[in-house]
Backbone as JSON, one array per atom type, in Angstrom:
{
  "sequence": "XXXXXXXXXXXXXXXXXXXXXXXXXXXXXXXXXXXXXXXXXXXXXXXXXXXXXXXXXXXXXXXXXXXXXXXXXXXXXX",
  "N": [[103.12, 79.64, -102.5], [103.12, 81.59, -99.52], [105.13, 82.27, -97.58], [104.95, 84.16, -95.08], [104.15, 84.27, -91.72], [101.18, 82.94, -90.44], [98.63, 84.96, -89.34], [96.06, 84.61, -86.52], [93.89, 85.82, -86.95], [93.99, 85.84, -90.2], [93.7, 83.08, -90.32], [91.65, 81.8, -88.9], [89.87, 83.63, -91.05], [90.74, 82.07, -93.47], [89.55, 79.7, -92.36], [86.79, 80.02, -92.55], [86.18, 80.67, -94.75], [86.81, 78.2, -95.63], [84.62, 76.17, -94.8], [84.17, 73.48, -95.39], [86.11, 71.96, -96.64], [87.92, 69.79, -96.34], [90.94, 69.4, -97.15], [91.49, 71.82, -96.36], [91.07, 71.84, -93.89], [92.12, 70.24, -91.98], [94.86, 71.01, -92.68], [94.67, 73.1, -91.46], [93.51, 72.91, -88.75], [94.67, 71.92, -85.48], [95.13, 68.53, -84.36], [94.62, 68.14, -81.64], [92.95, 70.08, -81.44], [90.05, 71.96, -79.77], [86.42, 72.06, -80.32], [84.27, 74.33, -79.43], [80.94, 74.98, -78.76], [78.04, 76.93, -78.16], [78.99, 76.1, -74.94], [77.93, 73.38, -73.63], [76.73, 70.43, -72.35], [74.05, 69.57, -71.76], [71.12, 67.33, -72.51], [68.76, 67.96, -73.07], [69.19, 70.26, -74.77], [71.12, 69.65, -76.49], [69.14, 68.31, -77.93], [67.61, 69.9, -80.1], [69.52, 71.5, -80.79], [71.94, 69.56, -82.07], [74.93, 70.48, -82.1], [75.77, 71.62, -80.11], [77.94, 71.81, -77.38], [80.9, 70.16, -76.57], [83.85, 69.36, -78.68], [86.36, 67.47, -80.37], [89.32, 67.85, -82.22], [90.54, 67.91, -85.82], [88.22, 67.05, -87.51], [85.81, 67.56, -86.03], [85.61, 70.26, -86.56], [85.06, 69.93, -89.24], [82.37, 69.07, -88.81], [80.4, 70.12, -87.44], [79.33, 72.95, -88.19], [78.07, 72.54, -90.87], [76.11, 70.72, -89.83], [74.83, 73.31, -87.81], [74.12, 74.38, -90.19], [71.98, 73.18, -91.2], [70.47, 72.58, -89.21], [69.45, 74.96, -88.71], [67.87, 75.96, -91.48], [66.22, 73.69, -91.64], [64.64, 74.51, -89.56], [63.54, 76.73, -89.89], [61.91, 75.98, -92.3], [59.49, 74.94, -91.47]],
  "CA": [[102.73, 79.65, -101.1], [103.24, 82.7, -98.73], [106.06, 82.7, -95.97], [104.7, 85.1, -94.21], [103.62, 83.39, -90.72], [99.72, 82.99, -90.48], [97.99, 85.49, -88.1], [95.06, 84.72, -86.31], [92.67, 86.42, -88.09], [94.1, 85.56, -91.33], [94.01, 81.63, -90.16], [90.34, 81.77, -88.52], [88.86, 83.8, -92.45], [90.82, 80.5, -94.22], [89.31, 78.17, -91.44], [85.25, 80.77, -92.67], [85.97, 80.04, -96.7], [86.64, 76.62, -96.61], [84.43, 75.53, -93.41], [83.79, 72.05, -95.46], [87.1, 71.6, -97.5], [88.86, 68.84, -94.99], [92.0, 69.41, -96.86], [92.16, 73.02, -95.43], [91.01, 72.05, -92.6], [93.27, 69.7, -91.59], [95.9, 71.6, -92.54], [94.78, 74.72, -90.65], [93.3, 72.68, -87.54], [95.35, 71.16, -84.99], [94.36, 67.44, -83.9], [94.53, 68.42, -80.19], [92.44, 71.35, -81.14], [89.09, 71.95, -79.28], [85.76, 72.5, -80.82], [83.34, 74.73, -78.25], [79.81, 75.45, -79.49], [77.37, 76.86, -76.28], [79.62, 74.94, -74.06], [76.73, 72.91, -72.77], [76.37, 69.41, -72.18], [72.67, 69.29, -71.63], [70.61, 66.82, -73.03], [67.6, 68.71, -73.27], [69.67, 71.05, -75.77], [71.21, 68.61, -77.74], [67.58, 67.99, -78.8], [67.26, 70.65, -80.51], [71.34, 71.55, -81.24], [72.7, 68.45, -81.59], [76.42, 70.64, -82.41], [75.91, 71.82, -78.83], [78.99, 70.75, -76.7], [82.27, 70.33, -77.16], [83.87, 68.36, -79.5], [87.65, 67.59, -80.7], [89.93, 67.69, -83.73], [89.48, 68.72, -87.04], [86.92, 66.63, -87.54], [84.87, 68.41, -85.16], [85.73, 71.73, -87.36], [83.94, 69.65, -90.47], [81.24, 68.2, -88.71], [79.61, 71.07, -86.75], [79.2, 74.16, -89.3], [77.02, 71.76, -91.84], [74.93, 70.43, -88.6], [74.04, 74.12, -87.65], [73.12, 75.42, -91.44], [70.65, 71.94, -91.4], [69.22, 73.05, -88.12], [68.74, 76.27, -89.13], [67.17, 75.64, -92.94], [64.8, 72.8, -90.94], [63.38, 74.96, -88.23], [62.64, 77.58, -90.75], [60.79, 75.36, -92.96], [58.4, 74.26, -90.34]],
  "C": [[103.43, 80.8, -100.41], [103.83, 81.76, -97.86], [106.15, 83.19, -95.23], [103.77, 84.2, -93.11], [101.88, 83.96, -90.67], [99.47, 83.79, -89.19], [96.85, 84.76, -87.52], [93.72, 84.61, -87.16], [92.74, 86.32, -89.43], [93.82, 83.24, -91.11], [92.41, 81.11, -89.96], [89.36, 82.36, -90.17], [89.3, 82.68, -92.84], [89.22, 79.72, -93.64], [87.16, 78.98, -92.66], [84.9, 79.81, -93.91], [85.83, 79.14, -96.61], [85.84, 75.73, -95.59], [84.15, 73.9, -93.67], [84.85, 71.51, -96.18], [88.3, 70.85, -96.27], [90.4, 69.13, -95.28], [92.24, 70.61, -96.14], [92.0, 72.83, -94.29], [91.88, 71.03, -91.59], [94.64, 69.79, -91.79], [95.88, 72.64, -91.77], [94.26, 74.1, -88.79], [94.27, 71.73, -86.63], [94.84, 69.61, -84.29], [94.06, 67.04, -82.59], [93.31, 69.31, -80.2], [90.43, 70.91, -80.4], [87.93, 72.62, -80.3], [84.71, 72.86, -80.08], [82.14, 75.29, -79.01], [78.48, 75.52, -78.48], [77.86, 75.42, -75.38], [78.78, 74.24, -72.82], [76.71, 71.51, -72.45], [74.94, 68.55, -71.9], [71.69, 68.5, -73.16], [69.44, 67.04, -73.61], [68.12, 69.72, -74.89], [70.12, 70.44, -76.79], [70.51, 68.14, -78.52], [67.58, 68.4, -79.85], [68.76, 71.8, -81.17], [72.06, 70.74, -81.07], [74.64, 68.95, -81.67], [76.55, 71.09, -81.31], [77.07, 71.28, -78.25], [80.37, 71.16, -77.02], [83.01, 69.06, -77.66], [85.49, 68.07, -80.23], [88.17, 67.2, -81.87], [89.52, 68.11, -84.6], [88.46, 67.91, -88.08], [85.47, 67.48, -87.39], [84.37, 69.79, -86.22], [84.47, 71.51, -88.74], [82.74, 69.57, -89.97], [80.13, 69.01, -88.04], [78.88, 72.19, -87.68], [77.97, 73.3, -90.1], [75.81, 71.56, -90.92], [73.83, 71.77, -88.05], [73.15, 74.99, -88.62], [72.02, 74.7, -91.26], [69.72, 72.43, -90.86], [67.98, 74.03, -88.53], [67.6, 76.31, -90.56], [65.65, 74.41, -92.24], [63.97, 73.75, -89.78], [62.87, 76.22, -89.28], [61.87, 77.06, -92.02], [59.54, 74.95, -92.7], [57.82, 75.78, -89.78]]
}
C-alpha cells in the first residue's frame, strides 16, 4: 500500500475503475459524503432519470452509475 496521501484526482480515477466494487468504494467514499446528479428534484425528470437528485453516502456512489448505464442501453434499444 502507498503512503503517499491520496490527491484528488488520483482518489476520483480509483472512485472511475471501480464505480461498482463497494469495497473501494467504501473505503474511498465518506458516509457524510453527497451524491449530486442534475441537482433536480423534479418529478417529471425522475421519470425518465430516476438517478436525478441528490442522494447520500457511499451507497449512493454504487447505486447511481449502474442506474444511468441501464437508462442509457434502454433508451437506445427502443
Amino acid at each position: 500500500m502507498n503512503d503517499m496521501p491520496a490527491t484528488r484526482s488520483t482518489v476520483v480515477g480509483e472512485w472511475l475503475q471501480h464505480l461498482l466494487d463497494p469495497e473501494v468504494v467504501n473505503r474511498i467514499v465518506a458516509p457524510d459524503a453527497t451524491y449530486i446528479s442534475l441537482n433536480s428534484e423534479d418529478a417529471e425528470l425522475n421519470k425518465i432519470m430516476p438517478w436525478a437528485g441528490t442522494s447520500h453516502g457511499p451507497q449512493a456512489f454504487l447505486d447511481n452509475p449502474p442506474r444511468c448505464s441501464l437508462a442509457g442501453r434502454t433508451r437506445r434499444s427502443t
